[in-house]
C-alpha positions in Angstrom: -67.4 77.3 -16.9 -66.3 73.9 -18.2 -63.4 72.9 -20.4 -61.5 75.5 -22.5 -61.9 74.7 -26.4 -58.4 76.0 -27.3 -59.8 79.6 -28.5 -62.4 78.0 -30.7 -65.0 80.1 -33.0 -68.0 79.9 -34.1 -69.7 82.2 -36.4 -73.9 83.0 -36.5 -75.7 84.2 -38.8 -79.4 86.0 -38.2 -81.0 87.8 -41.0 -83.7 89.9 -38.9 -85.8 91.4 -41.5 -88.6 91.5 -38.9 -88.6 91.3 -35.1 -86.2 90.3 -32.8 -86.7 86.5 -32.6 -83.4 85.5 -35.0 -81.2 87.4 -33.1 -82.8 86.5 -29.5 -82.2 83.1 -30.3 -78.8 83.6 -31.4 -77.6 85.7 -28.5 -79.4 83.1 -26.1 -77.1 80.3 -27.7 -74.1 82.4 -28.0 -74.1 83.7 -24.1 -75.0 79.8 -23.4 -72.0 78.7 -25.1 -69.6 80.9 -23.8 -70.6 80.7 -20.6 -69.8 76.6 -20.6 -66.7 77.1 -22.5 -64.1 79.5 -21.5 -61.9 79.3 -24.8 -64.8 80.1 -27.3 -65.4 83.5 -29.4 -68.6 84.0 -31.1 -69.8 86.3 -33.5 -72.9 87.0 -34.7 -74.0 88.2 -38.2 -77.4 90.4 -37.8 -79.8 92.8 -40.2 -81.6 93.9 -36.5 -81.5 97.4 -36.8 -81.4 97.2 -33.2 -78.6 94.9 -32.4 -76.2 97.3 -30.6 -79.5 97.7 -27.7 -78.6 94.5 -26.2 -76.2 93.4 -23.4 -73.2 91.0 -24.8 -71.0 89.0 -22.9 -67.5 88.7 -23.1 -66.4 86.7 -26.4 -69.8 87.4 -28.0 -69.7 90.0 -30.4 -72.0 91.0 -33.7 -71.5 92.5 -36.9 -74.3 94.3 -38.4 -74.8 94.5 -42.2 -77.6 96.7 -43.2 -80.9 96.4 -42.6 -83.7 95.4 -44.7 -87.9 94.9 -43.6 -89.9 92.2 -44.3 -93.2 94.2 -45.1 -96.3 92.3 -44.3 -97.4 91.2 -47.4 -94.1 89.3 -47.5 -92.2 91.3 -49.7 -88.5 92.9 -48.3 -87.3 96.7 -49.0 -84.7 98.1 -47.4 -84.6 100.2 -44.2 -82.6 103.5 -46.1 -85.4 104.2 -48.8 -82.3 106.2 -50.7 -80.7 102.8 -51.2 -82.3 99.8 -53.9 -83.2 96.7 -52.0 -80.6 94.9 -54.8 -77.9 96.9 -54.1 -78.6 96.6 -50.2 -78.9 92.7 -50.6 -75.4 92.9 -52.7 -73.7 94.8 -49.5 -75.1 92.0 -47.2 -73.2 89.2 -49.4 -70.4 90.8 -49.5 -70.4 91.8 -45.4 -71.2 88.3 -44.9 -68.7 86.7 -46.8 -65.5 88.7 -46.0 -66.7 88.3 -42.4 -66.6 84.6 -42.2 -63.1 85.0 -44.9 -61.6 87.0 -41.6 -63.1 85.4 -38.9 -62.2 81.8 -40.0 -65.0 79.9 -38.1 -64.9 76.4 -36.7 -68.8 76.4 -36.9 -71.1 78.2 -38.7 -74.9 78.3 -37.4 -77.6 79.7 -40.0 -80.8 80.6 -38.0 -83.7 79.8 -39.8 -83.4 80.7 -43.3 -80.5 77.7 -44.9 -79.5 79.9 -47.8 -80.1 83.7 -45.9 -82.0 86.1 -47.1 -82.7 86.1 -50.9 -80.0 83.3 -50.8 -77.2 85.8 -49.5 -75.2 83.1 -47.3 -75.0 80.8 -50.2 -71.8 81.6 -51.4 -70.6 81.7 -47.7 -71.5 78.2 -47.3 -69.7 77.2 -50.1 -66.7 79.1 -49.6 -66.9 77.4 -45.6 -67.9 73.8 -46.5 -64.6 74.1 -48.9 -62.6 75.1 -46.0 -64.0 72.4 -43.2 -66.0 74.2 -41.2 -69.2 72.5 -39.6 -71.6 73.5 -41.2 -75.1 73.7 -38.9 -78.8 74.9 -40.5 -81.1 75.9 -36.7 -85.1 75.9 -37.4 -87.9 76.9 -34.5 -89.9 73.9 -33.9 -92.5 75.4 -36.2 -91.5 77.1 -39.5 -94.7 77.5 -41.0 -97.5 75.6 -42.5 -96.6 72.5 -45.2 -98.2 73.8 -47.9 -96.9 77.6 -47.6 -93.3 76.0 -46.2 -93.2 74.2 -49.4 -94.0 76.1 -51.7 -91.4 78.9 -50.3 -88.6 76.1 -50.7 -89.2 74.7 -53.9 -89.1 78.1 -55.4 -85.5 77.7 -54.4 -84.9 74.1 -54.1 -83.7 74.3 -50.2 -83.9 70.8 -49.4 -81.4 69.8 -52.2 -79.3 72.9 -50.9 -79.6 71.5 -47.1 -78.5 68.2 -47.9 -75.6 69.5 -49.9 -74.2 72.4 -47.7 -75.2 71.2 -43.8 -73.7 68.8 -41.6 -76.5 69.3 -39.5 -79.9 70.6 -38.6 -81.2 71.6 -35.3 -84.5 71.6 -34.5 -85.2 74.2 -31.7 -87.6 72.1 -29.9 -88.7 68.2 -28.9 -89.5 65.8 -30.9 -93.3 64.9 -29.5 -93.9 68.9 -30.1 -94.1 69.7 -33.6 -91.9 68.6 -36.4 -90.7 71.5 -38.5 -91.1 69.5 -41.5 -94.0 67.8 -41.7 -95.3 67.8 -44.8 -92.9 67.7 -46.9 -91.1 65.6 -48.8 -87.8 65.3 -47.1 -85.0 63.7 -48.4 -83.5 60.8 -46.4 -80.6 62.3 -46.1 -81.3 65.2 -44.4 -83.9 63.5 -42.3 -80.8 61.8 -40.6 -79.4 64.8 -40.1 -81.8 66.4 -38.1 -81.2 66.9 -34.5 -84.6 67.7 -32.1 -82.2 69.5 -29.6 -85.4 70.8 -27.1 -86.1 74.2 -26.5 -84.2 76.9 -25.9 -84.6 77.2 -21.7 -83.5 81.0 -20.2 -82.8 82.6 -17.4 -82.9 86.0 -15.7 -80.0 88.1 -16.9 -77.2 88.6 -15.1 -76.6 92.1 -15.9 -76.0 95.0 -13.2 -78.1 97.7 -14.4 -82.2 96.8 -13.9 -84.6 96.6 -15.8 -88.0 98.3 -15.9 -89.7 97.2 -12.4 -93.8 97.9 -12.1 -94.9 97.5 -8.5 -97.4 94.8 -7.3 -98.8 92.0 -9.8 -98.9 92.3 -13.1 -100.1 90.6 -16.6 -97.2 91.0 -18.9 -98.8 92.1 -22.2 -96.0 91.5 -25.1 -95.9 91.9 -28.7 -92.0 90.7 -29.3 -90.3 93.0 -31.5 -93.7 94.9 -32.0 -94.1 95.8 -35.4 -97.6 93.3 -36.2 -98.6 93.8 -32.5 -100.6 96.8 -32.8 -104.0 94.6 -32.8 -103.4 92.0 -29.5 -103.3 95.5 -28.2 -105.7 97.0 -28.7 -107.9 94.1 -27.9 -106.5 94.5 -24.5 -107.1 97.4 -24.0 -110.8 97.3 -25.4 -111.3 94.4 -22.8 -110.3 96.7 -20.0 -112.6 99.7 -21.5 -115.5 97.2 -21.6 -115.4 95.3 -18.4 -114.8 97.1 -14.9 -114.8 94.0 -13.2 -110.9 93.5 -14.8 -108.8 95.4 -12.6 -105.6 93.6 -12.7 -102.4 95.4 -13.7 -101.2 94.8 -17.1 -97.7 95.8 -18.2 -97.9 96.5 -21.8 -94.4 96.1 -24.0 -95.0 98.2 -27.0 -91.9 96.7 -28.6 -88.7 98.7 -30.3 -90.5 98.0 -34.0 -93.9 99.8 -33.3 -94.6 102.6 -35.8 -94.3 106.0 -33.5 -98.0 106.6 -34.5 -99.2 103.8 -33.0 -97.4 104.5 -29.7 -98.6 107.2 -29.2 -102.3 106.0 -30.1 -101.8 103.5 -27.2 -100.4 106.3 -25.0 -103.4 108.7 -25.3 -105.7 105.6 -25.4 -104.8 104.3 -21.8 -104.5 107.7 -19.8 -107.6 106.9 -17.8 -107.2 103.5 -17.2 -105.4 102.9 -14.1 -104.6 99.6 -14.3 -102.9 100.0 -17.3 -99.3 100.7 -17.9 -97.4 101.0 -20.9 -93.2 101.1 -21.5 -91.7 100.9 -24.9 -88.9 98.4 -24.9 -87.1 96.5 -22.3 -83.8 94.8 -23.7 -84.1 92.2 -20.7 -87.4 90.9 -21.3 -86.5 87.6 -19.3 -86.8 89.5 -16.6 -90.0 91.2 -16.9 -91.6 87.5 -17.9 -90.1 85.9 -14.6 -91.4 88.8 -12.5 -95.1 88.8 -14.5 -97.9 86.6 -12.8 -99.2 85.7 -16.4 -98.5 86.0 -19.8 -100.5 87.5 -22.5 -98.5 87.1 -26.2 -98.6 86.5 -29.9 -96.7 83.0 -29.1 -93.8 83.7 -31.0 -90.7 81.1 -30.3 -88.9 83.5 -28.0 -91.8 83.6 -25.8 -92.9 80.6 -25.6 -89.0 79.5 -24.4 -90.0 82.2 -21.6 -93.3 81.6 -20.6 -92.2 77.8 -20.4 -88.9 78.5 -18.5 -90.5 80.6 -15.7 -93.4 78.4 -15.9 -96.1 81.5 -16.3 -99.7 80.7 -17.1 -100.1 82.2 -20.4 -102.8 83.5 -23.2 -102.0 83.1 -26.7 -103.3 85.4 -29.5 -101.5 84.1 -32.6 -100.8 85.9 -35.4 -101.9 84.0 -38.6 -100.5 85.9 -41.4 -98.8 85.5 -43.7 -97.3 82.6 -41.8 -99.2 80.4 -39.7 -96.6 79.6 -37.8 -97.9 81.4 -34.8 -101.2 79.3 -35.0 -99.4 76.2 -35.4 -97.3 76.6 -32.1 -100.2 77.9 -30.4 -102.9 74.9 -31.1 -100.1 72.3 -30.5 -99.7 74.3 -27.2 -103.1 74.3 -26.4 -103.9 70.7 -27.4 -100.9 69.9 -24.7 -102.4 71.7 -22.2 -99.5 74.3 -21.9 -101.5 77.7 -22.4 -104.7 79.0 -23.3 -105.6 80.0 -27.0 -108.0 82.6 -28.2 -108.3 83.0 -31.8 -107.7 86.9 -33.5 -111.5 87.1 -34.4 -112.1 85.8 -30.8 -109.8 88.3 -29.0 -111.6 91.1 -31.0 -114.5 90.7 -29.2 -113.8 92.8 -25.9 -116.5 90.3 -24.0 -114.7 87.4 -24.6 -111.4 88.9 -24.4 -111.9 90.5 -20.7 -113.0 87.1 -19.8 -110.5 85.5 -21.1 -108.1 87.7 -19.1 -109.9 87.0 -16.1 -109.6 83.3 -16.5 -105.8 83.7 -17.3 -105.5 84.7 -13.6 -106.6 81.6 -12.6 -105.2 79.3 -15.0 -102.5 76.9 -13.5 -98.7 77.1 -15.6 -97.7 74.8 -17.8 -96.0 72.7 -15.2 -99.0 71.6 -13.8 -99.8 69.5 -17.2 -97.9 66.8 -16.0 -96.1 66.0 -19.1 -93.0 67.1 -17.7 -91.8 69.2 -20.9 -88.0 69.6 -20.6 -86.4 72.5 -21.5 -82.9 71.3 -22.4 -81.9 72.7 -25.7 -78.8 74.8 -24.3 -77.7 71.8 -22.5 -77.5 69.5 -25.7 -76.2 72.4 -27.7 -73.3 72.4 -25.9 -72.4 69.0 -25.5 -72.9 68.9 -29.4 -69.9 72.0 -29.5 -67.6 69.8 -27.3 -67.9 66.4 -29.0 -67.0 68.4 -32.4 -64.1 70.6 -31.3 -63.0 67.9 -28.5 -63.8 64.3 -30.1 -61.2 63.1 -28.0 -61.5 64.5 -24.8 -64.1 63.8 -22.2 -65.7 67.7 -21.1 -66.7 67.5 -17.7 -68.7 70.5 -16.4 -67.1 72.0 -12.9 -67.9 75.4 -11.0 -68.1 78.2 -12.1 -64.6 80.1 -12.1 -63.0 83.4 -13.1 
């Protein structure tokens, strides 16, 4: 740990209306944070309906407000049918607000969405700018494509909203990756705002309990949170069915978001294929990626961070609706000569998915493209944190202590 920031907080907000990449990527800050300065709480705002499964450190805590799903035509309801999706979006304001009223934040970090969900942090932001806090709007390198970006955000006029709110916008990635905001007409304003931080590195976790362990080599097959995996896997598994020649392991991850019907599907599907195995949900996925000989994913942010970090050779299936975010971050991946890239229409086709599997055993990691891709982000997060809550004061890292 480094300096003590004199019990400093800082607030997070993740509106998880599907998968578990806004909260991931909060808790990955929050536990980077608090492990560099000794003196600072977090707390983090989350719709995941599965916050409480993760590990927290100490001074990182959450507050969950309820839940609502973002359906796959793009349209929210919320999780408790009983309850209308207004009057569920009304609680959420109203959790959010008197949270950040209590907590009294020195920073506030919005992940992804500047106003929340359905505009529910709005009236947060104001009541926070009013008050001094700094005021901080995070985006994944890739948000989607221009034209559907766009259209999303003049609906609601965002970019007027960013440069009137935010002190600041982080972009979760380099700048020679992908600009989050190409496209679009950007106001200068915010443009000088923005802040390419680099991506988000990890780690293995540091936690005493383990996680699931599969014996021998093994292609990690991951869907993230799960609940639009259900085709990458069965194209897996169709690849296996039609080619004996692929006997590698694969370790599937269902995900904690996969209907129960399709589990089970996937369960009865694989019984007599030995090389197959299948777990439900691991809340220490960093883990199973740094123990995986290669990576087979939807190349969702998360991910990505992880197959970069522990420098796996990877096989990207992207998902391409209704955002094409997945695409995005996959071609510019591929172009770079970080991963491998088979198209959903490609990976349906057992043939070419089996021998794209086989190749993936073969295929050298991301290091080896020699454009020596840093994976900083946590690093110049938190020098950001101590030059706004210690302007004056010169934080110089030392050993870790108790």
């Amino acid at each position: 740990m480094s300096t003590r920031l004199n019990d400093a907080r800082i607030l997070m907000y993740s509106h998880d209306s599907f998968g578990l990449g806004h909260l991931r990527r909060c808790r990955t800050i929050a536990h980077a944070l608090v492990e560099d300065y000794r003196g600072l709480n977090v707390l983090i705002i989350s719709g995941a309906t599965i916050a409480g499964a993760f590990d927290y450190r100490a001074r990182v805590d959450f507050v969950k407000i309820p839940s609502v799903i973002k359906l796959r035509n793009g349209e929210y309801t919320s999780l408790d049918q009983h309850i209308d999706l207004q009057e569920t979006l009304k609680m959420r304001r109203s959790i959010i607000y008197h949270t950040a009223e209590s907590f009294q934040p020195d920073i506030f970090i919005v992940d992804k969405e500047p106003m929340g969900l359905r505009g529910e942090v709005e009236e947060t932001l104001t009541y926070l700018k009013a008050k001094g806090t700094k005021l901080v709007i995070g985006l994944r390198d890739v948000m989607d494509s221009p034209q559907l970006l766009e259209a999303e955000w003049k609906r609601n006029d965002i970019l007027k909203k960013i440069e009137r709110y935010y002190d600041h916008v982080w972009v979760y990635g380099p700048p020679d990756f992908h600009d989050p905001l190409i496209g679009l007409d950007v106001p200068p304003k915010v443009r000088d705002k923005m802040d390419f931080v680099g991506f988000l590195q990890r780690s293995k976790t540091q936690s005493e309990s383990t996680s699931h362990r599969t014996e021998g080599d093994y292609i990690l097959v991951t869907t993230g949170g799960g609940g639009d995996g259900s085709e990458l896997i069965d194209d897996v598994i169709n690849a296996y069915k039609a080619d004996p020649e692929l006997t590698h392991k694969a370790l599937i991850v269902l995900g904690p978001y996969m209907p129960g019907e399709q589990r089970l599907r996937f369960m009865q599907n694989t019984s007599d294929i030995p090389y197959i195995e299948i777990i439900e949900f691991d809340n220490r996925m960093e883990d199973i990626v740094a123990g995986a000989k290669a990576v087979v994913s939807m190349g969702g942010y998360n991910t990505v961070c992880e197959i970069l970090s522990f420098d796996k050779p990877a096989l990207i299936v992207p998902r391409i609706v209704p955002r094409e975010e997945q695409l995005i971050r996959a071609s510019r991946a591929s172009e770079l000569g970080l991963f491998d890239m088979l198209l959903p229409e490609d990976a349906e086709d057992p043939k070419k998915m089996a021998q794209a599997l086989k190749d993936l055993l073969n295929r050298a990691p991301p290091s080896a493209n020699g454009r020596n891709l840093k994976l900083d982000g946590l690093e110049n997060l938190s020098k950001r944190i101590a030059e706004w809550l210690q302007p004056d004061d010169t934080v110089k890292a030392v050993s870790p202590s108790a």
